[in-house]
C-alpha positions as a printed Julia matrix, in Angstrom:
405×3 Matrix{Float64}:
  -0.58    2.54  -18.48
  -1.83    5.84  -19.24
  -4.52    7.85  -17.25
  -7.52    9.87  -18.76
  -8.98   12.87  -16.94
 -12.54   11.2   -16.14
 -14.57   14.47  -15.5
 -17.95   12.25  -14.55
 -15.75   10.21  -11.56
 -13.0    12.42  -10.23
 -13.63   15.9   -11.33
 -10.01   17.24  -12.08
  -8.43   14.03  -10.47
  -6.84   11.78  -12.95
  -8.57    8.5   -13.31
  -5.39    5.13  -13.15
  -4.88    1.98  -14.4
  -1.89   -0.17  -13.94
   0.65    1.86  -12.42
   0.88    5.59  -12.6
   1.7     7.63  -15.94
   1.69   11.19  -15.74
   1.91   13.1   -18.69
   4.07   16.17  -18.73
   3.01   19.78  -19.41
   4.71   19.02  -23.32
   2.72   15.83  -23.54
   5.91   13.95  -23.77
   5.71   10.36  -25.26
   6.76    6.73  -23.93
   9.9     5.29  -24.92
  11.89    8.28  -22.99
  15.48    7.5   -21.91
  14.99    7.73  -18.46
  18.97    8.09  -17.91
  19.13   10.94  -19.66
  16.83   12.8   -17.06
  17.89   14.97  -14.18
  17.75   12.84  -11.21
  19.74   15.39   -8.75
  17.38   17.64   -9.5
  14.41   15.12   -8.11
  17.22   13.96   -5.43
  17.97   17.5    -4.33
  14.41   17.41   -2.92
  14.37   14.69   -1.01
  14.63   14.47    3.01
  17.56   12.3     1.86
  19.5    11.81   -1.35
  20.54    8.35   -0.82
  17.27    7.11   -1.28
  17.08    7.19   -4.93
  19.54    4.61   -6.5
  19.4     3.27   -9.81
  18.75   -0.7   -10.44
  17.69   -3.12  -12.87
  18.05   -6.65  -14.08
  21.55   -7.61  -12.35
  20.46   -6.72   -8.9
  17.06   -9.0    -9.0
  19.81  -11.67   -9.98
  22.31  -11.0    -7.64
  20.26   -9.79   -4.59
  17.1   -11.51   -4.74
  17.63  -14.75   -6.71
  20.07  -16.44   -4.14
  17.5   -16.03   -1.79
  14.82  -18.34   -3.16
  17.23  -21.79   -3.17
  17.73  -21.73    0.38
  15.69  -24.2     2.62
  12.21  -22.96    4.0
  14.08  -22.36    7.5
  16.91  -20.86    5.89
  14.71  -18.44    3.71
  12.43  -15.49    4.88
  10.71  -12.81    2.73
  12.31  -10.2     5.22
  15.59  -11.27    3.98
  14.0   -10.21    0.38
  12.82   -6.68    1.55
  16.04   -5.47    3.16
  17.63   -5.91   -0.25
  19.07   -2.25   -1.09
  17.74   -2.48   -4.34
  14.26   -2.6    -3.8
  13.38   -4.74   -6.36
  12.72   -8.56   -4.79
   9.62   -9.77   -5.06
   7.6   -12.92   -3.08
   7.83  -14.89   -5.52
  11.38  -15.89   -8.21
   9.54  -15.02  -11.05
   7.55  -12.3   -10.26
  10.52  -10.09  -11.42
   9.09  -10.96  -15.38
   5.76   -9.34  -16.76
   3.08  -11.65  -15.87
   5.19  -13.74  -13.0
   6.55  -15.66  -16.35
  10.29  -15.42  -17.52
   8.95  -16.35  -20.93
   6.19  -14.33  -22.81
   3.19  -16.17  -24.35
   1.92  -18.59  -21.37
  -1.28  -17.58  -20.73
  -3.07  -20.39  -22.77
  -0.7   -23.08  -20.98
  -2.41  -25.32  -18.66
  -1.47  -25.25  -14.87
   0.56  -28.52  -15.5
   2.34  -27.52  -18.51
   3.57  -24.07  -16.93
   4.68  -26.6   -14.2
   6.7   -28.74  -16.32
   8.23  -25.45  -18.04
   9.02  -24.71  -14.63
  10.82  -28.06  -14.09
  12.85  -27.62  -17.18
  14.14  -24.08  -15.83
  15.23  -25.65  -12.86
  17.0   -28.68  -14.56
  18.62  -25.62  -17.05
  20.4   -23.96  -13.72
  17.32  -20.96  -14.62
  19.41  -19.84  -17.55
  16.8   -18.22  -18.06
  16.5   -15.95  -15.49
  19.91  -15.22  -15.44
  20.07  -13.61  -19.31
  19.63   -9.95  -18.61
  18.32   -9.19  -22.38
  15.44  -11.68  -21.5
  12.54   -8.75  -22.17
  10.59  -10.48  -19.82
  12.34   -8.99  -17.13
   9.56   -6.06  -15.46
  12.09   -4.3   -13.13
  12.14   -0.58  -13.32
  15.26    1.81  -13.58
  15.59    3.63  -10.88
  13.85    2.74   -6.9
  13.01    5.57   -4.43
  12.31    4.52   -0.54
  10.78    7.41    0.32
  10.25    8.17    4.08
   8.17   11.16    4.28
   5.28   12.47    2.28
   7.21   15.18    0.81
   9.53   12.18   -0.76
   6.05   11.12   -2.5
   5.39   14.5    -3.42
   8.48   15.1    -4.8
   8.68   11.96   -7.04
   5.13   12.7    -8.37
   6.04   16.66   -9.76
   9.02   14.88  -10.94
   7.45   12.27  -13.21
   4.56   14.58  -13.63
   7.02   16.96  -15.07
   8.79   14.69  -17.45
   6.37   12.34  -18.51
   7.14    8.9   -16.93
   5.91    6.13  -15.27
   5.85    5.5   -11.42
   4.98    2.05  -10.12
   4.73    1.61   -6.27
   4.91   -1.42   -3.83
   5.75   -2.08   -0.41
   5.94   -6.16    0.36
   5.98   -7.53   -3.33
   3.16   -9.61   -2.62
   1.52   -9.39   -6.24
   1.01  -12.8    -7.97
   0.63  -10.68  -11.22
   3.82   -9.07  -10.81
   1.72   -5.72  -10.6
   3.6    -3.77   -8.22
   6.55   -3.69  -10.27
   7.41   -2.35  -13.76
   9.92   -2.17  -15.9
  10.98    1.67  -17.59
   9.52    3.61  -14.22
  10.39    5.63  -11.23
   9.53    2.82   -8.72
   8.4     3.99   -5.18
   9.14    1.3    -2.41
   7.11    1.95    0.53
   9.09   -0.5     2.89
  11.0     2.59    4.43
   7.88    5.0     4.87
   7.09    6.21    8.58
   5.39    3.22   10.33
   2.98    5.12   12.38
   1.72    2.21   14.16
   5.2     0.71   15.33
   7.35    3.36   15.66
   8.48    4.3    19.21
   6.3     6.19   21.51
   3.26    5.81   19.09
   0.09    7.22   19.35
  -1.17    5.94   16.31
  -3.84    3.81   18.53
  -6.55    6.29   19.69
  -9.49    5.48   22.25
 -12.65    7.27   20.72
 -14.55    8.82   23.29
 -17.78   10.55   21.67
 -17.94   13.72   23.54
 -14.49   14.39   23.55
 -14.96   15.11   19.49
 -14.29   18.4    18.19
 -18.18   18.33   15.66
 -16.42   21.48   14.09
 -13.59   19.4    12.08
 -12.84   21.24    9.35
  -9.14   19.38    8.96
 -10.82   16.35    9.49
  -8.94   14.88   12.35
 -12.0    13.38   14.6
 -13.26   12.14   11.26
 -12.11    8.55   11.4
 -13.72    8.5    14.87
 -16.49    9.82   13.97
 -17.02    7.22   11.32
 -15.75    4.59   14.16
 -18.22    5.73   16.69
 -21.18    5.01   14.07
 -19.6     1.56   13.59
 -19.9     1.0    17.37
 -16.26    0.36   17.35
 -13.94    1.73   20.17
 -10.47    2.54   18.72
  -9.09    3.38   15.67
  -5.36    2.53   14.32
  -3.46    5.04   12.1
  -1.44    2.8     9.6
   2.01    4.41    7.87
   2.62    3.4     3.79
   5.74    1.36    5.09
   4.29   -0.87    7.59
   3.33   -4.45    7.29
   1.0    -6.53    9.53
   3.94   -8.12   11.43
   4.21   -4.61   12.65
   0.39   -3.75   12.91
  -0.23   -7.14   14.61
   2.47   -6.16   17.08
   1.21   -2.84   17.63
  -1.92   -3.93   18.47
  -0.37   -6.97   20.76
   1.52   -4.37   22.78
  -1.3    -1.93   23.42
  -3.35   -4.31   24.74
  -0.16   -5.74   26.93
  -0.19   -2.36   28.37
  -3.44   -2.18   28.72
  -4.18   -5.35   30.64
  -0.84   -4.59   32.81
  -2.79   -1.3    34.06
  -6.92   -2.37   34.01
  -6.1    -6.22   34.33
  -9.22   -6.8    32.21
  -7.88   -8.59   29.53
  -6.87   -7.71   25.83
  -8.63   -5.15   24.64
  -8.74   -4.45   21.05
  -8.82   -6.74   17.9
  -7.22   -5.99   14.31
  -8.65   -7.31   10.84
  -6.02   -8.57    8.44
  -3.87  -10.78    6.14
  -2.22  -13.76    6.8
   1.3   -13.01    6.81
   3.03  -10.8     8.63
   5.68   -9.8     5.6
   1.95   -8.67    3.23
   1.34   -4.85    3.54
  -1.97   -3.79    5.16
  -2.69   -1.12    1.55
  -2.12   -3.51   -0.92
  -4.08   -6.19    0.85
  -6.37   -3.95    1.47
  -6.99   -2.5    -1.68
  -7.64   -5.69   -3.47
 -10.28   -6.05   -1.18
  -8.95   -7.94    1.5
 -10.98  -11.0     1.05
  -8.32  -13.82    2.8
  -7.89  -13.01    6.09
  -6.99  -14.72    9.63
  -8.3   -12.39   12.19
 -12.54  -12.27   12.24
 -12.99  -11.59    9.09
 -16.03  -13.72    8.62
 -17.28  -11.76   11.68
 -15.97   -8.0    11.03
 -16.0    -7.92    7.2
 -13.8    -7.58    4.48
 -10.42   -5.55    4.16
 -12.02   -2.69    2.71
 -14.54   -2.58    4.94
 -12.13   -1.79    8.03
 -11.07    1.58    6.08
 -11.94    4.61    8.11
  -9.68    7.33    6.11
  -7.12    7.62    3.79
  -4.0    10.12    2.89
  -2.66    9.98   -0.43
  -0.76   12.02   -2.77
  -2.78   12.27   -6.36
  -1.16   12.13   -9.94
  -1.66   16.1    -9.96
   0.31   16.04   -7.07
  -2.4    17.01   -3.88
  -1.72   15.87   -0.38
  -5.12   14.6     0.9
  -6.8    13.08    3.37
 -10.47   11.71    3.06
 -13.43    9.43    4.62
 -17.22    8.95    4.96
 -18.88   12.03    7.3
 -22.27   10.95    6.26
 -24.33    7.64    6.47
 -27.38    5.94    7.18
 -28.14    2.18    8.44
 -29.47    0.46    5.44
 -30.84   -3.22    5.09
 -28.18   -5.69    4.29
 -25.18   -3.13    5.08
 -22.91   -4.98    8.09
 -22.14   -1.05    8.6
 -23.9     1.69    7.86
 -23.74    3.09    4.16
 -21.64    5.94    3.3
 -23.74    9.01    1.74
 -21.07   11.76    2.1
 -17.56   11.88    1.81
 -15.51   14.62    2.58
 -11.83   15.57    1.86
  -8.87   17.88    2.98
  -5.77   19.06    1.32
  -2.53   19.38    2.86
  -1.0    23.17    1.66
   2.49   21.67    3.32
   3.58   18.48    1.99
   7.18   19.05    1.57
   7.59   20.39    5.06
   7.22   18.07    8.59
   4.45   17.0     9.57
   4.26   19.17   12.64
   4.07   21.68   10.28
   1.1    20.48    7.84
  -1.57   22.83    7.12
  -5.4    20.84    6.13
  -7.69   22.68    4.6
 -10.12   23.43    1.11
  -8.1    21.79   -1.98
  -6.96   24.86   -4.17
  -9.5    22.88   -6.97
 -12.48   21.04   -6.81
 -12.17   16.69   -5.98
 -14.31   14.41   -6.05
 -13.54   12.51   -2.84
 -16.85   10.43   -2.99
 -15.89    9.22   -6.71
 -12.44    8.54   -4.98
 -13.4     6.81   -1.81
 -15.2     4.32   -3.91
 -12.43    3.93   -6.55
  -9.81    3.3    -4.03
 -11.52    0.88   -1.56
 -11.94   -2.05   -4.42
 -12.79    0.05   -8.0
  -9.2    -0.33   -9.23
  -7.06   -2.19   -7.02
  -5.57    0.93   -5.42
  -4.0     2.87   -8.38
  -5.28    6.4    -8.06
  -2.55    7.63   -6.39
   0.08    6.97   -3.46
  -1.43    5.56    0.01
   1.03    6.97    2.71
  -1.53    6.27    5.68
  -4.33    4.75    6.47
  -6.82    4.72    9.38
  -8.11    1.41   10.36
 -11.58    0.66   12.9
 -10.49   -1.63   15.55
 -12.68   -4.12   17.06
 -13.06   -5.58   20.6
 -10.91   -8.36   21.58
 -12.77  -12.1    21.47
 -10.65  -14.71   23.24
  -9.17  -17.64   21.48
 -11.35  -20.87   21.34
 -10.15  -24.43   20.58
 -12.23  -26.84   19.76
 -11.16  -30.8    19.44
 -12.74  -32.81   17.04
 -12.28  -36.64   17.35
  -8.01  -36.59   18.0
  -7.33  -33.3    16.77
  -7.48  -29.94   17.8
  -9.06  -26.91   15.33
C-alpha cells in the first residue's frame, strides 16, 4: 500500500500502511516487472550476496506445505523458519491474501469457511497446489538480512525503483500481513540476536549515578527511562530474535547471577506465549496476550524503552521518551518528550556507527506513538529494540479441589 508524506505527524518521515511502498525519484508506477530489475546491483551491497534469493509459489509448496501434515510431535514451527526460502508461514494458508486460498470469504460464517476447509482436505488441497491460484500472497524475491546496512541497503534499493518491501520475522500473522506477493520481502529470522548471541551484553544493570546526563547519542536513554519506571535492567532485543531466545537470555543471566549472589533469580521478562512469535511483531500489535505478568507489568507496548529502525527515506535511528511526568491513571509515568538520533554510518559495523542530529528534521514524538500501537508497526524496519525488565516473582501453585492452577 502506498505511503503519503503526513507533514502534521512525521514531518519529512513518510507516514505507512500495509507494508512498505516507496516511490522512486521518477514516481514509478505498480505493476513493475520486478525481474527485470538489477538485483546484483542491490546484492553487491550486501554483507553477503547469498542472502537475496528469488522465490515464489513452488517453494511455499514444496518447502513449507509438507510440513503442516505431520503429527503435532512430528511438526514444529522451527522446522518452518529454517526453510531457505523464507516464505513459510504459522499457519497452511496464510501463504494466500487474507489466510484464504480462495478470494471472496469474508461474509462466510466461521462454520462454512470450516466446511470449505474440509472439502480442501478431502480434494488432496488441489487447491493450494495450483500455482496460478492468485490467491497466492508470496513475494518475488526474500532478503535475510543480518546487519543494518542489509536493511539500509534494501530500502535505497526499493526506494530507488519504486517497489514494495514487506517484512516479517516468525510468520505469526493470522491476516497473512507480513507477507506479500510482488515485493522485496525482508525476513528478519537471520538479523543479529543481540540478546542470545555469545558473550552478550545486551542485559545491562542500571545504576543511576553511573549515567552519563550529557547523552547526546542517546545510549543511557533507555535507562534513563528504566530508572523512572523503578525498573532495574534493561534488555537490548536484535530484529531476528524470538522469545525462545529472549526467554533464554533472560533464564541464563539470572543462572549466573544466582550461581555468584545465591539470592535467587533476578530479573523478569514480559512477553508472548510462544517461543517461535517474535518479540516486534508481538509487540507492535500491542502485545495484549501474554504469559509472563502481564496483568501485573502491562501491555507489550508498554515494556518499550527505545527503538532503532531504518525509515522509508532510508535514516538509521534510534529513539525513546527523555521526558515524563507521573499522571493519574498512567501504570508508568507519561511520556512528554521524545527524542531521536541518527546513525551517519549504517552501512559500516557497528563498532563504527556514528549517532548524532538527523541531516533533516523528524518527528520522533509523532513516531514513538505511531509505532508502539498507531499502525501495527509499519513505519519502517525494527532492527532492535530495548526492553524494561522487571524483578523476578517466584512461581506460585495453587490447588483447587483435585487440580493444580
Amino acid at each position: 500500500m502506498n505511503f503519503r508524506t503526513h507533514h502534521g505527524l512525521l514531518g519529512a518521515v513518510p507516514f505507512l500502511l500495509g507494508s512498505l511502498r516507496l516511490e522512486s525519484a521518477d514516481g514509478a508506477a505498480a505493476g513493475i516487472d520486478l525481474s527485470s530489475l538489477p538485483w546484483n546491483e542491490l546484492r553487491t551491497s550486501l554483507s553477503d550476496e547469498n542472502i537475496l534469493v528469488e522465490t515464489g509459489p513452488d517453494d511455499y509448496i514444496d518447502q513449507c506445505y509438507p510440513i503442516f501434515p505431520l503429527l503435532d510431535e512430528d511438526r514444529s514451527h522451527y522446522d518452518l523458519l529454517k526453510q531457505p526460502s523464507g516464505v513459510c508461514m504459522n499457519q497452511l494458508f496464510c501463504g494466500f491474501k487474507g489466510c484464504s486460498p480462495v478470494a471472496n470469504v469474508t461474509d462466510l460464517t466461521i462454520w462454512e469457511k470450516w466446511q470449505m476447509y474440509e472439502d480442501f482436505e478431502k480434494d488432496n488441497f488441489a487447491v493450494l497446489k495450483d500455482l496460478s491460484n492468485p490467491s497466492y500472497n508470496i513475494p518475488n524475491y526474500v532478503l535475510f538480512p543480518k546487519v543494518a546496512g542489509d536493511v539500509h541497503a534494501a530500502v535505497a534499493f526499493a526506494k530507488e525503483h519504486g517497489i514494495e518491501l514487506s517484512v516479517k520475522n516468525s510468520g505469526h500473522s493470522y491476516t497473512g500481513a507480513s507477507t506479500k506477493a510482488n515485493t522485496l520481502h525482508l525476513n528478519m529470522n537471520q538479523y543479529r540476536r543481540y540478546a542470545s548471541e555469545p558473550g552478550s551484553e545486551a542485559l545491562v544493570e542500571c545504576v543511576a549515578d553511573q549515567l552519563d546526563l550529557d547523552d547526546a547519542t542517546l545510549a543511557n536513554q533507555p535507562c534513563r527511562a528504566a530508572l523512572a519506571r523503578n525498573k532495574k535492567a534493561t534488555l537490548r532485543v536484535g530484529g531476528g530474535e524470538n522469545f525462545d531466545k529472549v526467554y533464554s537470555a533472560v533464564k541464563a543471566y539470572n543462572e549466573a547471577w544466582n550461581a555468584t549472589n545465591g539470592d535467587g533469580y533476578r530479573h523478569l521478562i514480559v512477553g508472548g506465549g510462544a517461543g517461535t512469535i517474535s518479540p516486534l511483531g508481538w509487540t507492535f500489535q500491542g502485545g495484549l496476550g501474554g504469559n509472563t505478568n502481564g496483568r501485573t507489568h502491562g501491555f507489550g507496548v508498554d515494556q518499550v524503552l527505545q527503538l532503532e529502525m531504518v525509515l522509508p527515506l532510508g535514516h538509521h535511528v534510534r529513539f525513546g521518551p527523555t521526558e515524563w511526568i507521573e499522571a493519574e491513571g498512567f501504570r508508568y509515568p507519561r511520556t512528554t518528550k521524545v527524542e531521536g538520533v541518527c546513525n551517519s554510518h549504517p552501512s559500516k559495523d557497528e563498532s563504527e556507527w556514528i549517532w548524532g542530529l538527523c541531516s533533516e528534521p523528524i518527528d520522533f514524538d509523532g513516531l514513538w506513538f505511531a509505532q508502539n500501537g498507531g499502525g501495527g508497526g509499519t513505519y519502517g524496519i525494527v532492527t532492535s529494540i530495548y526492553l524494561q525488565l522487571h524483578e523476578y516473582l517466584p512461581l506460585k501453585t495453587f490447588t483447587f479441589g483435585s487440580g493444580a492452577f
